[in-house]
N, C-alpha and C positions, 0 to 999 in steps of 0.2 A: 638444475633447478626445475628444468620441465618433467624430470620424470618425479622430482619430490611434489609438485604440484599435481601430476595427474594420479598419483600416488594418493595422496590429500582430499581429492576426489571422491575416490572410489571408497577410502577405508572411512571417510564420515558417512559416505551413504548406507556403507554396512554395518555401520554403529550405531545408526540413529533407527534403520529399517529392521535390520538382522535379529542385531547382538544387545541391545541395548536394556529390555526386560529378560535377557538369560543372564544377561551377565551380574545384573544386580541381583538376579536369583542364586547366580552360584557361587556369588562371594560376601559372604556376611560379614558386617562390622565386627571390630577385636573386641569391643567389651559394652558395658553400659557407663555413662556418664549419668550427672545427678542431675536435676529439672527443677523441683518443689518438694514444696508440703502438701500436704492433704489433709481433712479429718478422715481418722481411723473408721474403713467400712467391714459391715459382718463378711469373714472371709477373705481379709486380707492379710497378708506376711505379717505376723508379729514380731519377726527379727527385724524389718523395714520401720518400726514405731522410734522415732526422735524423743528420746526421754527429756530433754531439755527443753525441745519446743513445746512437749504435753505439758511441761513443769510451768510453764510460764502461759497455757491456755488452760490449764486447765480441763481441757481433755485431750484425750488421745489423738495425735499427729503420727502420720507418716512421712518417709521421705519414698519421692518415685522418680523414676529413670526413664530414660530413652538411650536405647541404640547409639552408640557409637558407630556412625557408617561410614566415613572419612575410611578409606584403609591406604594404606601407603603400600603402593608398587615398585616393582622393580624388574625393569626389562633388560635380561642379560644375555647380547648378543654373541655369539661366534663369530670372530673377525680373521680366523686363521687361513694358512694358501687353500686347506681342503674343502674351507666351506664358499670359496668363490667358482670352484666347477660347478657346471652343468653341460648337459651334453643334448640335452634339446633344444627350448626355446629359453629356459632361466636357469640362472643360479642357483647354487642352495640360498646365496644370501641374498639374493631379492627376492626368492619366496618369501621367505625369512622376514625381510621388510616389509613384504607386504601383511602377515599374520603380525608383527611386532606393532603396524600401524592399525590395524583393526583393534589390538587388543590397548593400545595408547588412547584412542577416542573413544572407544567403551567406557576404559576409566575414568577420563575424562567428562565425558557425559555422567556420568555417577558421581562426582564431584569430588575424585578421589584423585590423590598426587601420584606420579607415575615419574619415575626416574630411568635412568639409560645406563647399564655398564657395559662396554666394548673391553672385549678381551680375544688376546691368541696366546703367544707364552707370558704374557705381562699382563698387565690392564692396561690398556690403550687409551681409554677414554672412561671418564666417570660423570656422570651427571646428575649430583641429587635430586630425589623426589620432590617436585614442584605443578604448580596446575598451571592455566593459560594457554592460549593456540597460539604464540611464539615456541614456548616452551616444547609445545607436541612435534610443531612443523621441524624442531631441531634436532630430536629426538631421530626423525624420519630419515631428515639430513643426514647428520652424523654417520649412522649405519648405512647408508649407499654409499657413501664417499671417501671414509675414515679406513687409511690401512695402517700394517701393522708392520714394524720394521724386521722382529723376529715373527715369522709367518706360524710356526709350531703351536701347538696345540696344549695347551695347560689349565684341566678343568678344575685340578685340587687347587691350584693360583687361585683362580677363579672365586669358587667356593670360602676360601682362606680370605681373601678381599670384602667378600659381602658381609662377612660374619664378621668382620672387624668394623666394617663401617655400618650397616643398616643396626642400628642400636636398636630401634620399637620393632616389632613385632610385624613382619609384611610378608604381602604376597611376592614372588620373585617364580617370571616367569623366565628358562631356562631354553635358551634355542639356538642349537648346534648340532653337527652331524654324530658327537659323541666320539670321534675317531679318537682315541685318550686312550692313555694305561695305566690303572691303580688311580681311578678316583672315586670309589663307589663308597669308599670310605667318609669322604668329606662330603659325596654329596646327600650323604646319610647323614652327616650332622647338622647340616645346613637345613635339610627339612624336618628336623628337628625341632632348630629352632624358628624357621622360617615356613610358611605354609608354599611350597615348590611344588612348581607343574614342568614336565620334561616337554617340551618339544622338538623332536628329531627329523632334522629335515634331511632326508635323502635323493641321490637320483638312482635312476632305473640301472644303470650300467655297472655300481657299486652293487648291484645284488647277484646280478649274473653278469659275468663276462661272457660278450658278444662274439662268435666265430669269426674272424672279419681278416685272417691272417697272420703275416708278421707286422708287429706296432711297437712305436718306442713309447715308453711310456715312461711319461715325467711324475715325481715327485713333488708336489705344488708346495710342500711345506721347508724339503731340503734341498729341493730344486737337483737329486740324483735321478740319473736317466738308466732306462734298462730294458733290451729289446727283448720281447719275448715272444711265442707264437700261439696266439690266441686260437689256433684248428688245432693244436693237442688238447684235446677231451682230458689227458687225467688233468694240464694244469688247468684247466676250466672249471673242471669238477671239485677240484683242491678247491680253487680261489670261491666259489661258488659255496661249499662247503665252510670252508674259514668264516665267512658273512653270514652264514647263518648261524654257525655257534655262538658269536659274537654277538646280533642280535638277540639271539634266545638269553645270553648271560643279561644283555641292556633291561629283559621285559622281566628277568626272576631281581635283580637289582632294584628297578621300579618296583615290583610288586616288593621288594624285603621292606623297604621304607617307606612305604604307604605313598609313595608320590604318583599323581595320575599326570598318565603322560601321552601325548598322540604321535603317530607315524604321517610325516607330508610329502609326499614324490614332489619331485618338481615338475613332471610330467601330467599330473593329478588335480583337482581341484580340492583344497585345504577345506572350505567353508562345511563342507559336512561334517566333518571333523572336528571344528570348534565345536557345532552345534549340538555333535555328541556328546563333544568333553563338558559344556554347559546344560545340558539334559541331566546326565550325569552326578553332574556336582550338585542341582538343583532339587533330584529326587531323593537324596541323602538327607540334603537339608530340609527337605518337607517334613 
C-alpha cells in the first residue's frame, strides 16, 4: 500500500502538471451528441435544418452539436513471469505501473472512464471502465499486486477478451514486453475496431546479452532452466541478433496497423516518450 500510495503521488502530479493539456489534445471524443435548435444563419449546414421544428415556427431551425468528449479507456496490463524481470533497479511491470498510472489520472482528469484488464495466458483480472479516485487507486493496486497462476504469455487471449467485451468504441492502451508468437493478427483487429496504442516495455539485458560468463538462466514463464556461457561471441551475437529481428518484425507490425506505439527501458526515463507519443498524436489532430 505504500508504494500504491507513493505511486499515487507522483502519477497525479504528472497529470495534472505534465500530461494533462496533451493528453486531451491527443485523444478526441468518438463522435458529436445533439445540444439545440437554433434559427437558421447565412452559411450554415442545410443537411442540420430540423424540418419539423421549421414546420411548426415557421422559419428555418437548425439542430447543433457538441463533442462528445467522455471517451472510454482501457488499460491492458501484462501480468506474465517475463514482464516481472528487471535487472536494474525496476521491473518491466512497475515501469509499466508507473506509465499505466500516469495515463489512469490523465484520463481521469479529462473526465473520461478508464478501466483495467490484467492478463498472462488467461485474463486474470477485468475491471470495467468507471471514473472516481477509488476506482484509479485500484486500478494501481491491482497491477503491482495481482499474479497469474498460468505465468505464459497470450496476447491473441488478450486481444479475443477485449473485442468480446468493450462493446463502444475505445481507446485501449496495450503494455507488455510483446514476448508472444502469432498475435499480430488479432492485434490488427483489435485496432481496428478499437483506437490501440502499443507500449513495450523492455530491459536493457533482453537487448544484448552481457559477457559476464557461465549463468543459469531461468525461464520466468515455464520455469525451465539452462546453463549457458555468455563469453561465446557467436551465442551472444545469435541471441543479440534473434532481438533484433524480433523487434524490427514488432515496429513493421505496428507500422502495418496503423497503431502508434513507444519503446520504455527500464533503465530509462518513460516521460519523454509519452510526451512524444502526445505531441504526435496532437499534431495529426491539428
Amino acid at each position: 500500500m505504500r508504494k500504491v500510495h507513493q505511486l499515487e503521488i507522483k502519477a497525479k502530479r504528472l497529470s495534472r502538471e505534465s500530461f494533462s493539456g496533451e493528453y486531451h489534445a491527443s485523444f478526441k471524443g468518438q463522435g458529436l451528441d445533439f445540444e439545440d435548435f437554433r434559427e437558421y444563419q447565412h452559411g450554415d449546414e442545410i443537411r442540420f435544418i430540423d424540418w419539423n421544428v421549421t414546420a411548426r415556427a415557421q422559419t428555418p431551425y437548425i439542430r447543433t452539436f457538441r463533442e462528445e468528449r467522455e471517451l472510454n479507456v482501457l488499460v491492458a496490463v501484462d501480468i506474465s513471469g517475463s514482464f516481472d524481470y528487471g535487472s536494474v533497479h525496476y521491473s518491466k511491470r512497475e515501469i509499466a505501473a508507473e506509465i499505466a498510472a500516469v495515463l489512469t489520472f490523465s484520463a481521469k482528469h479529462n473526465g473520461d472512464k478508464v478501466g483495467l484488464l490484467l492478463f498472462a495466458h488467461d485474463t486474470v483480472l477485468y475491471l470495467a471502465p468507471a471514473k472516481g479516485s477509488h476506482h484509479s487507486l485500484r486500478i494501481i493496486r491491482e497491477i503491482l499486486a495481482t499474479n497469474a497462476e498460468d505465468k505464459t504469455t497470450n496476447l491473441s487471449s488478450a486481444c479475443d477478451f477485449i473485442l468480446r467485451t468493450l462493446k463502444r468504441k475505445s481507446l485501449v492502451f496495450l503494455l507488455s514486453d510483446f514476448v508472444d508468437e502469432e498475435f499480430h493478427k488479432k492485434l490488427g483487429t483489435l485496432s481496428q475496431k478499437h483506437e490501440t496504442i502499443a507500449i513495450r516495455v523492455f530491459d536493457p539485458v533482453e537487448q544484448e546479452l552481457p559477457d559476464v560468463g557461465m549463468v543459469n538462466l531461468t525461464d520466468p514463464e515455464t520455469g525451465q532452466d539452462r546453463m549457458i556461457n555468455t563469453s561465446n561471441s557467436a551465442l551472444r551475437e545469435s541471441y543479440n541478433e534473434r532481438n533484433r529481428a524480433r523487434n524490427e518484425w514488432l515496429k513493421r507490425s505496428f507500422a502495418k496497423y496503423k497503431i502508434d506505439h513507444i519503446e520504455a527501458a527500464t533503465d530509462q526515463d518513460y516521460l519523454p516518450l509519452l510526451h512524444q507519443l502526445f505531441k504526435n498524436r496532437s499534431s495529426r489532430h491539428a
